[in-house]
C-alpha positions in Angstrom: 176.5 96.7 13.5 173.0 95.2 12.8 171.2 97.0 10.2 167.4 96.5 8.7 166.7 99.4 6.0 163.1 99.0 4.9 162.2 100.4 1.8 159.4 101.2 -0.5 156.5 102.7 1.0 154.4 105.5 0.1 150.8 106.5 -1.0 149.0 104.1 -2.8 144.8 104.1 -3.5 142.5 101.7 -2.5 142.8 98.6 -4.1 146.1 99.2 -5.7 149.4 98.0 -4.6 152.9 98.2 -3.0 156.3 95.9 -2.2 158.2 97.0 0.6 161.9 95.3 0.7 164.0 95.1 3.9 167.7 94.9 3.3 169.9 93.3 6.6 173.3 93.7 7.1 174.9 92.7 10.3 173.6 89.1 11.0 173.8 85.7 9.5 170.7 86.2 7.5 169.8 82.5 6.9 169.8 82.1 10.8 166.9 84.3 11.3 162.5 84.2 10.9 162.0 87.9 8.8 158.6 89.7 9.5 156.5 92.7 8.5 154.9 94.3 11.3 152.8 97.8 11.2 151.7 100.3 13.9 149.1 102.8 13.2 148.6 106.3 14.6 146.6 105.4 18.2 147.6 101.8 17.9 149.3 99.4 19.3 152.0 97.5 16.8 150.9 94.4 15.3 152.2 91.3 13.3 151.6 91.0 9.7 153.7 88.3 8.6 157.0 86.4 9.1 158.8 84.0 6.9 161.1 81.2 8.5 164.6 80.5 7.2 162.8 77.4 5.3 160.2 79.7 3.7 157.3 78.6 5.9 154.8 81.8 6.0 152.4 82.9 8.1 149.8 86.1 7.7 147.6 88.1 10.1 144.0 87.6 9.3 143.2 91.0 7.9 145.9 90.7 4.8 145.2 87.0 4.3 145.1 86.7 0.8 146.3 89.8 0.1 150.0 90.4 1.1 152.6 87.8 0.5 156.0 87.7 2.2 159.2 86.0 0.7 162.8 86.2 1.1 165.8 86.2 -1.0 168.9 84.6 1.3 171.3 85.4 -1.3 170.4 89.4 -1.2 169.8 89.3 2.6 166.1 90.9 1.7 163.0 90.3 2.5 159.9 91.5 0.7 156.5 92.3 1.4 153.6 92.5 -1.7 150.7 94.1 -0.4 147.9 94.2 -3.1 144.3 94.9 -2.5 145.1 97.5 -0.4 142.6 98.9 2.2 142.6 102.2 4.2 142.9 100.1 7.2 146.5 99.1 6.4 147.7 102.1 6.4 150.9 102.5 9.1 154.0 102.6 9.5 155.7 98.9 8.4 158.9 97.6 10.6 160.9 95.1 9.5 162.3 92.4 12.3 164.9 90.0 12.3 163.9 86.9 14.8 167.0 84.4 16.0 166.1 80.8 15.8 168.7 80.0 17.6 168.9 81.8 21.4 172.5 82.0 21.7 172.3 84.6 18.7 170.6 87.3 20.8 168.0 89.5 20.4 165.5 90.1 17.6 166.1 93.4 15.5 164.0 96.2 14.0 164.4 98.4 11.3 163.5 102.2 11.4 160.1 101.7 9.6 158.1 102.6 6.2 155.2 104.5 5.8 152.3 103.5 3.3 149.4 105.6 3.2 146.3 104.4 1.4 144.0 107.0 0.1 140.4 106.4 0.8 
């Protein structure tokens, strides 16, 4: 079955930093967009990046220059630096596995991180 086991969360302060990881098992990994999303107590669960299978990023505007996502196709994992880190980002991080090609099926989540920033 389709598995997406993030990892590496936790308390960090203000301006100091994580990486989360997200290991998938299940799909043809190289067939798939990866991306980070968070939800917040109250909140509604929002994008904070993706990567396409040819590396092409893309970043929500409140981690712009702050985060970086990459992928390693030979590991199956996909990584999320978080640095400058603000109270405002703390949530609970999902990992998600997007098809690019329809036939695949659906897109896939993972069971979720926490990160907590002190304030």
């Amino acid at each position: 079955q389709v598995r997406l086991v993030e990892s590496g969360g936790g308390l960090g302060p203000p301006g100091g930093s994580l990486r989360l990881s997200c290991a998938a098992s299940g799909i043809i990994f190289s067939f798939y967009a990866m991306g980070w999303y968070r939800q917040a107590p109250g909140k509604e669960r929002e994008l904070v990046a993706t990567i396409t299978t040819d590396t092409t990023t893309n970043y929500a505007d409140s981690v712009k220059d702050r985060f970086t996502i990459s992928r390693d196709n030979i590991k199956n994992t996909v990584y999320l630096q978080m640095d400058s880190l603000k109270p405002e980002d703390a949530a609970v991080y999902y990992c998600n596995a997007h098809p690019l090609m329809k036939y695949l099926g659906p897109d896939y989540w993972g069971q979720g991180t926490q990160v907590a920033v002190s304030s």
